[in-house]
N, C-alpha and C positions, 0 to 999 in steps of 0.2 A: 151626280156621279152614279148614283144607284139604279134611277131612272134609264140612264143610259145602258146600263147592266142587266138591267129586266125587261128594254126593248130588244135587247140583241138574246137573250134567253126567249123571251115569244116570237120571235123572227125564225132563230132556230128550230122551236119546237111546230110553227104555224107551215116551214121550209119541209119538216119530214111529214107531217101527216100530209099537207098538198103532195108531196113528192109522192107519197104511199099510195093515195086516190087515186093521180095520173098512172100510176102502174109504170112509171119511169126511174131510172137511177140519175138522179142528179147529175151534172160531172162537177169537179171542184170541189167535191167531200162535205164537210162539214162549211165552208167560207162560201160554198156555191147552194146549199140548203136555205145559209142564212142570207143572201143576194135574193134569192128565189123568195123568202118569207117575206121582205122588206120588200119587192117590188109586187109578188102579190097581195100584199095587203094595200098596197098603194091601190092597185088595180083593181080589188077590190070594192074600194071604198070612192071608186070615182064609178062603174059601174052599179051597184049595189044600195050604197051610202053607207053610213054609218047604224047601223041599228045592231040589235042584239048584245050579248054581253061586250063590255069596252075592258080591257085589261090593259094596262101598259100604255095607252092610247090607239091601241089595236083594236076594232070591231070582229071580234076572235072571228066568225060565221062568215061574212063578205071577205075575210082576208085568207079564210080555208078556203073557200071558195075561189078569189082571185089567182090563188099559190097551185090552185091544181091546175085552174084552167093554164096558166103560165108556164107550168110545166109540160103538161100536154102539147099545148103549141111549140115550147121551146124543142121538142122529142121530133113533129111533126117538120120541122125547118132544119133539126140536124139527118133525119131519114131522106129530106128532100136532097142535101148538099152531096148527102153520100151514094145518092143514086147519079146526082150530075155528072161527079168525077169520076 
């Protein structure tokens, strides 16, 4: 249980500083930070690997790292959508 509480708190916290790096506002508030944290850390750590401090089973550094680049791209394909239409 706890476990699970302290990944969704590093998801959270790994969601705003990527989000801050990209220079992007999330959309989805706080449940779209932590979507964004858990998927870049995913991305992260299949680009990257796993090194650097591991908190929670987060690779804190590749999954900052992941969570900006995610963000960015994710900013870069909603600018795209809304010049289409």
């Amino acid at each position: 249980m706890w476990g699970i509480i302290l990944s969704i708190i590093l998801a959270v916290i790994i969601g705003l500083i990527g989000d801050a790096l990209a220079g992007h506002n999330m959309p989805g508030g706080i449940i779209g930070v932590m979507v964004a944290g858990f998927v870049g850390a995913w991305l992260g750590a299949l680009l990257l690997g796993n090194w650097g401090p591991v908190i929670g089973n987060f690779a804190v550094i590749p999954a900052i790292i992941g969570t900006a680049l995610f963000v960015f791209l994710l900013g870069l394909v909603s600018r795209l959508f809304r010049q289409a239409a």
